[in-house]
C-alpha positions in Angstrom: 0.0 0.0 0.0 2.4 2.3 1.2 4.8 1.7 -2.3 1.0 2.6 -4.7 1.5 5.8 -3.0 4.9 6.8 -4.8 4.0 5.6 -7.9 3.6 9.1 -9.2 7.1 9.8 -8.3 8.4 7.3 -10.0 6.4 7.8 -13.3 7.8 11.5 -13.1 11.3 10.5 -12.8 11.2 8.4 -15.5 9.5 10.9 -17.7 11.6 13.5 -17.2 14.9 11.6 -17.2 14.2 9.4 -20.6 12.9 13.2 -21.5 16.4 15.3 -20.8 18.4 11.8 -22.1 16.2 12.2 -25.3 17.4 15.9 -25.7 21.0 15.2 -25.3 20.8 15.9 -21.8 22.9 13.1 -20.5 25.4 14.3 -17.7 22.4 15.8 -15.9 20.6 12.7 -15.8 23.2 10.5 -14.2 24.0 12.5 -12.1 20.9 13.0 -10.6 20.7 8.9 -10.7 23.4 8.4 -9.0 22.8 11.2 -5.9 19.4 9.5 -5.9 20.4 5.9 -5.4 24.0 6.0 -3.6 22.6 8.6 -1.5 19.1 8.6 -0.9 18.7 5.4 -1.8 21.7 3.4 0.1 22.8 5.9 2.5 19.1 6.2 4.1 18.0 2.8 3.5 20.9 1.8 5.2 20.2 4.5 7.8 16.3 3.8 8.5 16.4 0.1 7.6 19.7 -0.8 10.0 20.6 1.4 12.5 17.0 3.0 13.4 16.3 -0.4 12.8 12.6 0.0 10.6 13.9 -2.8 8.5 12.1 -3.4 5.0 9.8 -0.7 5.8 12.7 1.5 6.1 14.2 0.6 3.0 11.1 1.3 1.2 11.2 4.6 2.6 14.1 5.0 1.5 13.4 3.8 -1.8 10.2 6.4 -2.2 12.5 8.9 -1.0 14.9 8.6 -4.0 12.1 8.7 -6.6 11.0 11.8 -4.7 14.5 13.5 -4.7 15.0 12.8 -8.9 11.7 13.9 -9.1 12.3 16.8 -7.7 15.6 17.7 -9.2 15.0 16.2 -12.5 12.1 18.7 -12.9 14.0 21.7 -11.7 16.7 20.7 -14.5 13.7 20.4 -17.1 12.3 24.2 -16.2 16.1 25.3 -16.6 15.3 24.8 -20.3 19.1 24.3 -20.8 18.6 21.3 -22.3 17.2 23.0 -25.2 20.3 24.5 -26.0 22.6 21.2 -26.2 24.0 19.8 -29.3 23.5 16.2 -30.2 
């Protein structure tokens, strides 16, 4: 139930980011991937899931909380509009 919820997150990251890669946009976008995952994704996980001790539930926290940080920053890279401007 709890993972439905951050569906939407998800389908945003993956529009934007296959969007900005599409453009040319490719630094951006893996850069973005890899905060998300090593940081929000591992480093909390690790975090909520071992030392708080919330186990799996923790890790899908963690996990919603990486599709909410791309989200976030892939967006704010998209309204930038400087991926208009690369060449391909």
């Amino acid at each position: 139930m709890f993972m439905a919820l951050s569906q939407p997150l998800l389908a945003v990251s993956m529009v934007l980011s296959s969007a900005l890669r599409g453009a040319g946009d490719t630094r951006a976008t893996l850069l973005v991937t890899f905060f998300g995952i090593w940081i929000a994704r591992v480093c909390v996980g690790y975090w909520l899931g071992i030392v708080l001790g919330l186990g799996l539930f923790g890790m899908w926290i963690a996990w919603t909380s990486d599709w909410a940080v791309r989200a976030v920053l892939l967006t704010l890279r998209f309204r930038t509009g400087r991926w208009k401007t690369l060449r391909v």
